[in-house]
MARMIVO-162864 format. One record per residue (C-alpha): residue in one letter; x, y, z. Coordinates in Angstrom, 3 decimals, padded with zeros to 6 digits. Layout:
<rs>
+------+----------+----------+----------+
: code :        X :        Y :        Z :
+------+----------+----------+----------+
:    a :        X :        Y :        Z :
...
+------+----------+----------+----------+
</rs>
This chain:
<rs>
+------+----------+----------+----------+
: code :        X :        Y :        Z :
+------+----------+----------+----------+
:    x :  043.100 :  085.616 :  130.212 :
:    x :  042.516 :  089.390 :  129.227 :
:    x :  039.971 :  090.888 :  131.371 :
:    x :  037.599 :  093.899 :  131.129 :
:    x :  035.927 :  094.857 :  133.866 :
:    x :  032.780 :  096.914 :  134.004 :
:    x :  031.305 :  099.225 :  136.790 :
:    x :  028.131 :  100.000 :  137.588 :
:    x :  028.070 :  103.789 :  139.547 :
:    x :  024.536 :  103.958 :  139.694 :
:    x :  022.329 :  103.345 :  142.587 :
:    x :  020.120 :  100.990 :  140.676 :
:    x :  020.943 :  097.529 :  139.541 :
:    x :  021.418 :  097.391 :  135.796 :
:    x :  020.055 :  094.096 :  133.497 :
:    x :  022.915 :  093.659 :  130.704 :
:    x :  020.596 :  090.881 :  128.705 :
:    x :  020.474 :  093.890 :  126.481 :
:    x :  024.284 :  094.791 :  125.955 :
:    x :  026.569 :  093.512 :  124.121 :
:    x :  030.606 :  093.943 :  123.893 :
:    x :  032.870 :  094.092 :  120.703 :
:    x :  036.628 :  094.395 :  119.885 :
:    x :  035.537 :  096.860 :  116.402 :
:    x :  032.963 :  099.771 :  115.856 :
:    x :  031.016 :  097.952 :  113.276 :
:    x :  029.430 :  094.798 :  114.763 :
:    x :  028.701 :  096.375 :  117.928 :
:    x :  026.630 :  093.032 :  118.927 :
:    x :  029.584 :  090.998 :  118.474 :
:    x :  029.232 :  089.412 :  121.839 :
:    x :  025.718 :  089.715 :  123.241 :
:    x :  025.742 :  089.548 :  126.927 :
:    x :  023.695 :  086.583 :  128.497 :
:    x :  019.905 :  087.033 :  129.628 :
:    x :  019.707 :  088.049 :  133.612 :
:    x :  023.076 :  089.225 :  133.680 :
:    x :  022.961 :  091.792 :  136.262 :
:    x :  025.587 :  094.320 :  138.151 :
:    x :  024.532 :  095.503 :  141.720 :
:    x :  024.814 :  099.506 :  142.387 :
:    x :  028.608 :  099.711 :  143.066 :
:    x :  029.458 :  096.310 :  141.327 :
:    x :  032.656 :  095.178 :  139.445 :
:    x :  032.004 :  092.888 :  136.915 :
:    x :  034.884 :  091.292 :  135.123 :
:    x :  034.502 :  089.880 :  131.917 :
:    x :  037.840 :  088.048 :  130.323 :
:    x :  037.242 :  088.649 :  126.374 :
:    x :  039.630 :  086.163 :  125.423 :
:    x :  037.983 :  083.985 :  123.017 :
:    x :  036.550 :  080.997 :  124.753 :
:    x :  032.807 :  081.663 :  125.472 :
:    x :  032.649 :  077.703 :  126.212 :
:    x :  034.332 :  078.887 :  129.368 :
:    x :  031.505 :  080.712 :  130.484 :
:    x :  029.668 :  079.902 :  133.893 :
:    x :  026.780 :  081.748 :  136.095 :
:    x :  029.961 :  083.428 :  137.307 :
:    x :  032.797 :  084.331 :  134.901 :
:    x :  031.986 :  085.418 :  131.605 :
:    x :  034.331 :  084.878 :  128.365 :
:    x :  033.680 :  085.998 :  124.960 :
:    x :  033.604 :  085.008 :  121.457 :
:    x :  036.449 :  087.584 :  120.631 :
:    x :  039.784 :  088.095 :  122.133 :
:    x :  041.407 :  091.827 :  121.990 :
:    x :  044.937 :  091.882 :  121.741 :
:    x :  047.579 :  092.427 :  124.190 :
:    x :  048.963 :  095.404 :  122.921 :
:    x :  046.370 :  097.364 :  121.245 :
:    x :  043.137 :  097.339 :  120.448 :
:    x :  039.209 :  098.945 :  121.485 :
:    x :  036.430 :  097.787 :  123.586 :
:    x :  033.257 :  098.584 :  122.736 :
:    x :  029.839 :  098.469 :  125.180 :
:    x :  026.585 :  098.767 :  123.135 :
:    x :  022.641 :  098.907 :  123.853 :
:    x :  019.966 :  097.396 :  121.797 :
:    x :  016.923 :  100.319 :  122.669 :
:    x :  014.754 :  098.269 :  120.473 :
:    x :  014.894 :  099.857 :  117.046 :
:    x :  018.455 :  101.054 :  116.944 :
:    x :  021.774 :  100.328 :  118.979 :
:    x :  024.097 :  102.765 :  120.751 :
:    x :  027.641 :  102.824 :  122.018 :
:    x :  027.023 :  103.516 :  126.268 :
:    x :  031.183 :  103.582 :  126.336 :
:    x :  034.225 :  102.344 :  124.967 :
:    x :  037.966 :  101.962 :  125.633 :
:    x :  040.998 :  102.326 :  123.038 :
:    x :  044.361 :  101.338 :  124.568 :
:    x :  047.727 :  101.125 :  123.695 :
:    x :  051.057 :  100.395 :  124.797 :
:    x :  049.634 :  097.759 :  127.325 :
:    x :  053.111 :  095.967 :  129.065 :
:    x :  052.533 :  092.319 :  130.307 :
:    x :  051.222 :  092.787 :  133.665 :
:    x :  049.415 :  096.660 :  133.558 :
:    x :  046.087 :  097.392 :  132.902 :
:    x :  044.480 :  100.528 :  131.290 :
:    x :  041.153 :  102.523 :  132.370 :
:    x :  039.513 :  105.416 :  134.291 :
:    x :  040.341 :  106.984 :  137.438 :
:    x :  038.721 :  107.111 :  140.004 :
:    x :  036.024 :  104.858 :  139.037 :
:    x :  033.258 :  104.957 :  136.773 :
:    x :  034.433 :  108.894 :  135.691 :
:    x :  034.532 :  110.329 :  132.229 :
:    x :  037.752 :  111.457 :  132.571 :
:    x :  040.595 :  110.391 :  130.415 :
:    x :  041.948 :  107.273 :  131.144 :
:    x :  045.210 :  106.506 :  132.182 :
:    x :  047.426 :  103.051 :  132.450 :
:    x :  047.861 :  101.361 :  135.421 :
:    x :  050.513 :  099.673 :  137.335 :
:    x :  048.485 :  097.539 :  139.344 :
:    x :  045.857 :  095.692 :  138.282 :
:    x :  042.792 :  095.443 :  140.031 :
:    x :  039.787 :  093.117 :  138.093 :
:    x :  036.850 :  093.323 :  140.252 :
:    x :  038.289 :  096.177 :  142.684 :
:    x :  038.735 :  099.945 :  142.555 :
:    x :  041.444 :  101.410 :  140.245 :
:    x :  044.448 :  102.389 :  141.874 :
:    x :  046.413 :  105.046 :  140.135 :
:    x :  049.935 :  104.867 :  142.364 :
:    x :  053.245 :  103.728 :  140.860 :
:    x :  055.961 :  102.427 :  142.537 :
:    x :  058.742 :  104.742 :  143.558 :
:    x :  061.645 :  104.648 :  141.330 :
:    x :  065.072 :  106.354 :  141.561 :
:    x :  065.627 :  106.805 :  138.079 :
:    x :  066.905 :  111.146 :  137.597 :
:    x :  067.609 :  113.168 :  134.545 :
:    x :  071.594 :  112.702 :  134.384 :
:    x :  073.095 :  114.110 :  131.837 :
:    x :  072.112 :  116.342 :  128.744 :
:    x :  074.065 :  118.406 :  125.685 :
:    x :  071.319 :  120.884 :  123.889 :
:    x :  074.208 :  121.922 :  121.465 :
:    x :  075.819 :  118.276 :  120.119 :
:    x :  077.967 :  119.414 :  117.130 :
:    x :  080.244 :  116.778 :  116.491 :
:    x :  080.439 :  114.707 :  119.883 :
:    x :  077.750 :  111.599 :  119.324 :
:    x :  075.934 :  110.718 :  116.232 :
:    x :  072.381 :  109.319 :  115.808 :
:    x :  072.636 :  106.436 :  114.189 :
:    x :  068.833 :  106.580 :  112.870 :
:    x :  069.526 :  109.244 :  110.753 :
:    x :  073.324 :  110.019 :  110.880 :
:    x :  073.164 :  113.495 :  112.076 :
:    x :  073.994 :  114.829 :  115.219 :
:    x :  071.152 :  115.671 :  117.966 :
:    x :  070.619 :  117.486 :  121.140 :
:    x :  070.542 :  114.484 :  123.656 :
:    x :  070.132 :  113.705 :  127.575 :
:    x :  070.388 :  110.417 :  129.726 :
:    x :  068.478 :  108.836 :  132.474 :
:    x :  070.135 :  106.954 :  134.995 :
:    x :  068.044 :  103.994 :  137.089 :
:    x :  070.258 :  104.770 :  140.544 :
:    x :  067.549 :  102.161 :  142.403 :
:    x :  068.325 :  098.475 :  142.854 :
:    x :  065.647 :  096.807 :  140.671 :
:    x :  065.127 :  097.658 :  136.805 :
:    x :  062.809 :  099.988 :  136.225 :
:    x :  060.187 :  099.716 :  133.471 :
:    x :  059.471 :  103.068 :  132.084 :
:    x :  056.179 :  101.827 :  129.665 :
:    x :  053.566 :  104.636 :  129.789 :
:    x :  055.912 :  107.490 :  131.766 :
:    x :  056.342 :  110.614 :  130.241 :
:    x :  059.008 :  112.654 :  129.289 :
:    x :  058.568 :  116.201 :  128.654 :
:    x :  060.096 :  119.848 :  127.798 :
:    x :  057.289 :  121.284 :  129.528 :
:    x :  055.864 :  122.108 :  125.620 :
:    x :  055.195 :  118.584 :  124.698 :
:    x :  054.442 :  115.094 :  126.235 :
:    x :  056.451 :  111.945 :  124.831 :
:    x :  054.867 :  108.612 :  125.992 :
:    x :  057.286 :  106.301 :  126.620 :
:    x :  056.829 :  103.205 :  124.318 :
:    x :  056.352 :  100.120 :  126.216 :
:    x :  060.009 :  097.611 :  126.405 :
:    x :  062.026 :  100.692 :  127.357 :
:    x :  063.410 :  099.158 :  130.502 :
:    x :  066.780 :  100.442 :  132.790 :
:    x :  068.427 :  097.680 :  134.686 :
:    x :  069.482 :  098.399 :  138.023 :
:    x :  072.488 :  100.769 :  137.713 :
:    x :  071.945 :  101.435 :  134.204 :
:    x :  071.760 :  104.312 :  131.810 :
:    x :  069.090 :  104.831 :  128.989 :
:    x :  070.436 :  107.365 :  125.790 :
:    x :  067.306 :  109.393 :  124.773 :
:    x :  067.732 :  111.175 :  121.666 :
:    x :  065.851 :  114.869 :  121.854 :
:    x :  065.625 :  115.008 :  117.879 :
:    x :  061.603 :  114.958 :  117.552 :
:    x :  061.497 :  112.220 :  115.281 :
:    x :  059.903 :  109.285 :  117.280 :
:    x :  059.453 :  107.274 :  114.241 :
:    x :  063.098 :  106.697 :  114.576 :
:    x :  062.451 :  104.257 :  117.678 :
:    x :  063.143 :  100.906 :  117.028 :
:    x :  063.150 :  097.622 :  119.296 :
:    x :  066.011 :  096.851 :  117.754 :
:    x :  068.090 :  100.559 :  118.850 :
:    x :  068.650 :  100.511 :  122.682 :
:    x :  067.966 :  104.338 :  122.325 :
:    x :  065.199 :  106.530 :  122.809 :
:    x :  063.932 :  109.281 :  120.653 :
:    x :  061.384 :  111.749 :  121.580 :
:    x :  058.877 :  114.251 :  119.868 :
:    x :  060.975 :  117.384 :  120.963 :
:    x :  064.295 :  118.869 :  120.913 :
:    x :  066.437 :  120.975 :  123.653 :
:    x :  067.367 :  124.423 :  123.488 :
:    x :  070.510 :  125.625 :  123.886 :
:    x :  068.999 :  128.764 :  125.450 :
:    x :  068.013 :  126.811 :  128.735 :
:    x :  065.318 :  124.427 :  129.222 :
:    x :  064.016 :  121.764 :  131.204 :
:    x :  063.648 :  118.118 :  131.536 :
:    x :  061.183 :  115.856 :  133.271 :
:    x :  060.242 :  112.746 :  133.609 :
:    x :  056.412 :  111.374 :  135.103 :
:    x :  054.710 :  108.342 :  136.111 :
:    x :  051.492 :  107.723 :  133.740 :
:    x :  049.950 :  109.085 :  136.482 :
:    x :  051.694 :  112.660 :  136.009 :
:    x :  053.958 :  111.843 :  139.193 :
:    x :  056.833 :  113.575 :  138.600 :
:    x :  060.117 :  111.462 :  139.226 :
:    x :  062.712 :  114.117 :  138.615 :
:    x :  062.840 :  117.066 :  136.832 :
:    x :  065.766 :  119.784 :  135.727 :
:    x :  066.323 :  122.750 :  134.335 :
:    x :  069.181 :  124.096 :  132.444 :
:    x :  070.654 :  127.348 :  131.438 :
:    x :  072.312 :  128.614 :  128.278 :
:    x :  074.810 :  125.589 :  127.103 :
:    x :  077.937 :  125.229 :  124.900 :
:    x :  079.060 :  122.854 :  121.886 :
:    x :  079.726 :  119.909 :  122.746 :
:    x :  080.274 :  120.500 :  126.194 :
:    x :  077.002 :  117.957 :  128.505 :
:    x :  075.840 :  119.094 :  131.979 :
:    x :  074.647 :  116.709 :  134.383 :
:    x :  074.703 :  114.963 :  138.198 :
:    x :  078.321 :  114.210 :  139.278 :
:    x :  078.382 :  111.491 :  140.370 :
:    x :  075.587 :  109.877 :  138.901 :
:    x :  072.284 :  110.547 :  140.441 :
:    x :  073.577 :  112.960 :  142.612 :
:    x :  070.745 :  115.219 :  143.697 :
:    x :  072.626 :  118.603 :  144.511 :
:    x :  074.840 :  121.086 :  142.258 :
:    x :  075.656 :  119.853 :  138.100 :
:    x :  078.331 :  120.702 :  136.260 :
:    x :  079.445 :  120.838 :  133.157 :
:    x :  081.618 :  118.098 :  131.231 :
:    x :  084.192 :  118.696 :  128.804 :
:    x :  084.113 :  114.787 :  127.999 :
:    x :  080.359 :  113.726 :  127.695 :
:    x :  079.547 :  110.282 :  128.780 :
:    x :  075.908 :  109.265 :  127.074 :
:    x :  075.106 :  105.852 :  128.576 :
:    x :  077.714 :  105.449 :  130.854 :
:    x :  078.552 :  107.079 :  134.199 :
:    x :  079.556 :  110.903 :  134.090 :
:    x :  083.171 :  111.735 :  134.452 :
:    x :  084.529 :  115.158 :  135.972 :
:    x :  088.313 :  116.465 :  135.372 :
:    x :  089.408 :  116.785 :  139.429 :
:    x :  091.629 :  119.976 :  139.565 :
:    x :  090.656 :  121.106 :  142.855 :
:    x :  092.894 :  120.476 :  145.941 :
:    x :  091.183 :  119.356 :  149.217 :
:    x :  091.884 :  121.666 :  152.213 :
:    x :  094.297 :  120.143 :  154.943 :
:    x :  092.798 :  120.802 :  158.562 :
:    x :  095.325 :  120.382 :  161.539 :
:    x :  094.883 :  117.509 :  163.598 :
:    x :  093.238 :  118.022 :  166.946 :
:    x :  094.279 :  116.423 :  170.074 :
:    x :  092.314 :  114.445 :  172.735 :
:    x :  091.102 :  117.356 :  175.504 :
:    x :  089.449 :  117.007 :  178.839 :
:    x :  086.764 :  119.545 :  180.430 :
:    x :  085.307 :  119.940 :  183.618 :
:    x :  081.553 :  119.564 :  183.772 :
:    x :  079.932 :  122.682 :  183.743 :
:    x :  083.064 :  124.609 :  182.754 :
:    x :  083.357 :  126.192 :  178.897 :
:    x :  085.517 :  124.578 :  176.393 :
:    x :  086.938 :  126.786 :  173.618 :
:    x :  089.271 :  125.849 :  170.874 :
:    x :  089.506 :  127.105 :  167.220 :
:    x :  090.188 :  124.662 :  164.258 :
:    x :  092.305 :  125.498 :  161.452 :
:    x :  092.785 :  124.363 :  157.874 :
:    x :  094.795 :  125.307 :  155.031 :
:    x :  093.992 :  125.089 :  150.919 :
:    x :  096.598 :  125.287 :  148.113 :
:    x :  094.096 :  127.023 :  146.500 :
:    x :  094.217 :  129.947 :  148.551 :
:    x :  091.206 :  131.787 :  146.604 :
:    x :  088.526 :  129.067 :  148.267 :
:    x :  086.319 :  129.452 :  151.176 :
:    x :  086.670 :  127.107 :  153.584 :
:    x :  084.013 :  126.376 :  155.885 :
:    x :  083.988 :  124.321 :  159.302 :
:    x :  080.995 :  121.581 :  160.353 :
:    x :  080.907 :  119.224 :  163.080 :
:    x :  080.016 :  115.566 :  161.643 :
:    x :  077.250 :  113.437 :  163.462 :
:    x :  077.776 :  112.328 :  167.028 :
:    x :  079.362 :  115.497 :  168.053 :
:    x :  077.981 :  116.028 :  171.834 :
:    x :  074.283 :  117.639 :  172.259 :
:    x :  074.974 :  121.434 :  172.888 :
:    x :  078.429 :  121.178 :  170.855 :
:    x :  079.069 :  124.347 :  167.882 :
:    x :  081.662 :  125.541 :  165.478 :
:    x :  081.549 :  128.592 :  163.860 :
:    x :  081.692 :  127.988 :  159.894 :
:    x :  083.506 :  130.545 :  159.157 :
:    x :  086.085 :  130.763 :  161.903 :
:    x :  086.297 :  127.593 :  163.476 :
:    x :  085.691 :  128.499 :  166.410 :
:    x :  084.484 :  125.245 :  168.530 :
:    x :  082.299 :  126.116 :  172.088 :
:    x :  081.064 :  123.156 :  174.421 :
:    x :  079.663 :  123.666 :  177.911 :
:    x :  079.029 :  120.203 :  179.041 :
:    x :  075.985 :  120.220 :  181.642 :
:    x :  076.527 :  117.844 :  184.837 :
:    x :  074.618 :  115.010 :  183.200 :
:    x :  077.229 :  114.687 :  180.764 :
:    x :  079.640 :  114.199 :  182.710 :
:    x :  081.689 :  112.143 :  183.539 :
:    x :  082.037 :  110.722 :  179.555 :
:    x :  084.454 :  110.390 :  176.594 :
:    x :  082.929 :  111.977 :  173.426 :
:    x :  084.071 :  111.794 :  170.022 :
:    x :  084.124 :  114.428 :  168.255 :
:    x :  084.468 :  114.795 :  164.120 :
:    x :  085.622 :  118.253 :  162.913 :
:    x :  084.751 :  118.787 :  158.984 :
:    x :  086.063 :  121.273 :  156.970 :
:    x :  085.337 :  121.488 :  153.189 :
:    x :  086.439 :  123.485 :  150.181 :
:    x :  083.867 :  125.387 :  147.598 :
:    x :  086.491 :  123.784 :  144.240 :
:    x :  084.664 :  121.867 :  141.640 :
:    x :  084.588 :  119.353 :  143.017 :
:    x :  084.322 :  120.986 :  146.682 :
:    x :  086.672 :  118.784 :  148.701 :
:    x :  086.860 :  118.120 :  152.659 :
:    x :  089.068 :  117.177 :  155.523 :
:    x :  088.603 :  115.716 :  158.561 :
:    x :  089.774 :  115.127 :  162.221 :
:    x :  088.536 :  113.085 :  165.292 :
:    x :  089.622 :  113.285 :  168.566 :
:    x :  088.134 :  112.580 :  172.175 :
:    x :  086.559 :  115.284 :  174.837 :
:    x :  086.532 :  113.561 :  178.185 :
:    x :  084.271 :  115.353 :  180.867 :
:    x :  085.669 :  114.788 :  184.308 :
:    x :  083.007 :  115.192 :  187.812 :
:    x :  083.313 :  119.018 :  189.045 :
:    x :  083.361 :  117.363 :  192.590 :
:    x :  085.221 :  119.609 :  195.268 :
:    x :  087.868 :  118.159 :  197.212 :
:    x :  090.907 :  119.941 :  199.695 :
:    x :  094.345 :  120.402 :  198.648 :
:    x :  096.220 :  119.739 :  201.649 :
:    x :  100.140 :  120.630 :  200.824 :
:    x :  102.045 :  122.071 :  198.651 :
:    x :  105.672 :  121.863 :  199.067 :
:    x :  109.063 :  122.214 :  196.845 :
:    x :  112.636 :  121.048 :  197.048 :
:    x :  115.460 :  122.543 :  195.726 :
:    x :  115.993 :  120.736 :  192.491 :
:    x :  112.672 :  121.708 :  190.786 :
:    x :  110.168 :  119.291 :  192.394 :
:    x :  106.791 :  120.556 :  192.991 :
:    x :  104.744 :  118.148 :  195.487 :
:    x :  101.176 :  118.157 :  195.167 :
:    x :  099.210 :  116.392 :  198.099 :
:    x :  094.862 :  116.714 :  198.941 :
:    x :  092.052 :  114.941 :  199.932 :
:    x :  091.203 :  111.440 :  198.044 :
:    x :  088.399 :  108.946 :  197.966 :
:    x :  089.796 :  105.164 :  197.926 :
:    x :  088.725 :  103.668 :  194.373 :
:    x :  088.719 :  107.203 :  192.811 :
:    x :  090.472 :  107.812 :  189.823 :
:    x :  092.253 :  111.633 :  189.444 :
:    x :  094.160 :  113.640 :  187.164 :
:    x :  096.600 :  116.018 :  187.470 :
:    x :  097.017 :  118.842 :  184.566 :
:    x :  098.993 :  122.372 :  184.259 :
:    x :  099.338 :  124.964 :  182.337 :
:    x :  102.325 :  127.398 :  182.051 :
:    x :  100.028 :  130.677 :  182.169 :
:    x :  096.519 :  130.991 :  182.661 :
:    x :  095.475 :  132.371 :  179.055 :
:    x :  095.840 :  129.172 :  177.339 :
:    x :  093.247 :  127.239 :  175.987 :
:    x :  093.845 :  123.758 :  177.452 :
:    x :  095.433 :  122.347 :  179.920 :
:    x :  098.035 :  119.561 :  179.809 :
:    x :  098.027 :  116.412 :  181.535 :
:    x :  100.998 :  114.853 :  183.690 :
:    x :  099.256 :  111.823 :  185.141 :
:    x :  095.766 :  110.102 :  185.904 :
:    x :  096.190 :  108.361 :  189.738 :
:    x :  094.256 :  106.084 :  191.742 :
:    x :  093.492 :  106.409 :  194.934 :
:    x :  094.231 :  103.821 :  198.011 :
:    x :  093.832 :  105.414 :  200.731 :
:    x :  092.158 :  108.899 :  201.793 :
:    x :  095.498 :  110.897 :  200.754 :
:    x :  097.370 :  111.372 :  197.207 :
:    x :  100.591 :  112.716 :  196.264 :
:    x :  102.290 :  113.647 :  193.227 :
:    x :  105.534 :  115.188 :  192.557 :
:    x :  105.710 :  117.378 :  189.321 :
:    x :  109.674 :  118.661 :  187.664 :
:    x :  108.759 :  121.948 :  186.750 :
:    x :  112.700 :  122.634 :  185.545 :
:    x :  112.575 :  125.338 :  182.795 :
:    x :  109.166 :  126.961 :  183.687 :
:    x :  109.175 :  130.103 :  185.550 :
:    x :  105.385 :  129.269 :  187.080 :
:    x :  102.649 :  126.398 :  186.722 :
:    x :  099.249 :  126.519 :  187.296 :
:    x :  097.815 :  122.914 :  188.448 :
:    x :  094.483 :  121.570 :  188.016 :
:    x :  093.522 :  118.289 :  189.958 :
:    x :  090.357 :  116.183 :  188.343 :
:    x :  087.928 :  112.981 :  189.912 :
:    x :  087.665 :  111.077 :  186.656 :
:    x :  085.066 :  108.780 :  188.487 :
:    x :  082.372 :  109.322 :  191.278 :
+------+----------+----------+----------+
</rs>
């Protein structure tokens, strides 16, 4: 069933025994509407004109005539008793199985637009689904890389890719230079993952159901232009701009669908995904070892990287997850982290970045654990040395407390390093550190537990 629905925006009720619809503009009382037909103020009334007026009850109406699916006119008439008027009409085209044509919002004289829903008997709804189809790939200056096989010459070109997972039906959206609209034809469909060619040669008589391309009523220029692509609804889905281009040389997303920087593409790829030559190196950063911090105490450590390409800047990011109140300087690499006493104890992982600014820019990356010990005071109640080197280290312990013993060689490094992590028995520790070939150490004891 085809149906047309009509709307009454007045406050009165309207009797239709004197209006009549028709598929042409020369028997305007093809169909004659029955006596005592009436629409309310505010009313839908659908009416399926789809030949079978025997079909007709007190409640759904069918014509005599049916309009076809694709295109056609609707015409509404009034007898006034000596002569009969148009009150409105509809021409549509392009209809796709499913879509419906008409004004928006209701009952307005402005220009009507297709739908994507279809709502008989309801108010017109003008949204469109989203879909994540983008503007991939163009060449304003194609000299001798693709030919158009409507015509055998060669023409400025550009590719949309469908990045979503359904197909997306692109009947009624518009493509545009920002000069001119193109109306998409309706049977232009992109699978899921798929690429549609669209020729920029302004001969649209060239399309063909049988040619998998598109061709459009306007051309690219070489000089820089732009691209985009609406819902009938003038939505815009995605949209580029371009600057001055070269023979035979595309532009476009890398990879495909890619919504931040283009490039350009010595080997153009029209309907199929975009290729890049990879001559960049990606920087190396140094791998960072697992480090331990008192709560409440700074930690400081700066990451470093190296590029073969020595001319790149290299700049430093932490990757999600770091620890809340964690930095690093982009530039330098410096990393600061003062955990507060509610993050401690813990273990945190922690993901340094670092990433070149090549074509394509390139990254690194390294993951290692902060563990924030209790800043719990205990006493230190001995120590002693022997003769050989031994340094024993005895204080204060809590039985079922874990500690661990650290050192450092002078005071002005960064970190500290570990010699053992000891449980506690009884209320006393001990641990004996070698500290043959150092001239001093400096010892830090740590509760890993409270």
């Amino acid at each position: 069933m085809r149906p047309v629905e009509l709307y009454n925006s007045d406050t009165n009720a309207i009797d239709l025994s004197a209006y009549s619809l028709a598929d042409n503009y020369t028997n305007w009382t093809q169909w004659p509407f029955p006596q005592n037909t009436i629409i309310n103020p505010g009313q839908f009334l659908v009416v399926y004109v789809d030949g079978n007026p025997g079909e007709s009850t007190n409640t759904e109406l069918h014509t005599s005539f049916a309009i076809p699916a694709d295109s056609g006119s609707v015409a509404l008439s009034k007898n006034f008793g000596n002569q009969t008027m148009i009150v409105d009409y509809l021409n549509y085209n392009l209809m796709t199985a499913d879509r419906s044509y008409g004004t928006y919002p209701d009952g307005t004289s402005a220009k009507r637009q297709r739908f994507y829903y279809a709502t008989p008997g309801g108010t017109n709804n003008n949204v469109y689904p989203t879909v994540l189809v983008f503007i991939n790939e163009w060449m304003a200056k194609n000299t001798q890389t693709i030919i158009d096989t409507a015509d055998g010459k060669y023409h400025d070109w550009f590719e949309l890719y469908n990045g979503g997972p359904v197909d997306a039906d692109l009947s009624g959206y518009t493509l545009t230079d920002t000069l001119t609209n193109f109306a998409i034809p309706t049977g232009y469909t992109i699978p899921a993952g798929g690429y549609l060619l669209v020729w920029a040669d302004n001969n649209p008589a060239a399309n063909d159901t049988n040619d998998q391309a598109l061709h459009v009523n306007f051309k690219l220029s070489a000089k820089g232009a732009a691209i985009g692509l609406l819902t009938p609804n003038r939505t815009v889905v995605d949209n580029v701009t371009f600057g001055a281009q070269t023979n035979d040389t595309s532009e476009g997303r890398w990879p495909d669908g890619n919504s931040g920087q283009f490039y350009f593409m010595a080997v153009p790829t029209p309907g199929s995904a975009n290729t890049i030559a990879k001559s960049n190196s990606p920087p190396v950063l140094t791998p960072m070892r697992d480090l331990t911090v008192v709560e409440d105490s700074p930690l400081t450590f700066t990451a470093t990287a190296t590029d073969a390409d020595t001319s790149q800047t290299l700049t430093f990011s932490l990757d999600p997850g770091a620890p809340p109140g964690a930095t690093i300087n982009p530039s330098s690499g410096v990393f600061v982290w003062t955990p507060t006493g509610t993050q401690g104890p813990g273990v945190y992982p922690v993901t340094v970045r670092v990433i070149d600014n090549g074509f394509p820019p390139l990254s690194d990356t390294s993951t290692f654990s902060i563990t924030v010990v209790s800043s719990a005071t205990f006493r230190v109640t001995g120590v002693t040395m022997d003769g050989n080197g031994n340094v024993m280290l005895t204080w204060d312990a809590e039985p079922g407390k874990t500690y661990r013993v650290l050192y450092k060689t002078d005071l002005n490094q960064q970190t500290w390093s570990p010699i053992v992590d000891i449980a506690a028995t009884a209320s006393s520790l001990s641990v004996v550190d070698n500290t043959t070939g150092d001239a001093q150490r400096y010892y830090l004891i740590q509760m890993l537990t409270q």
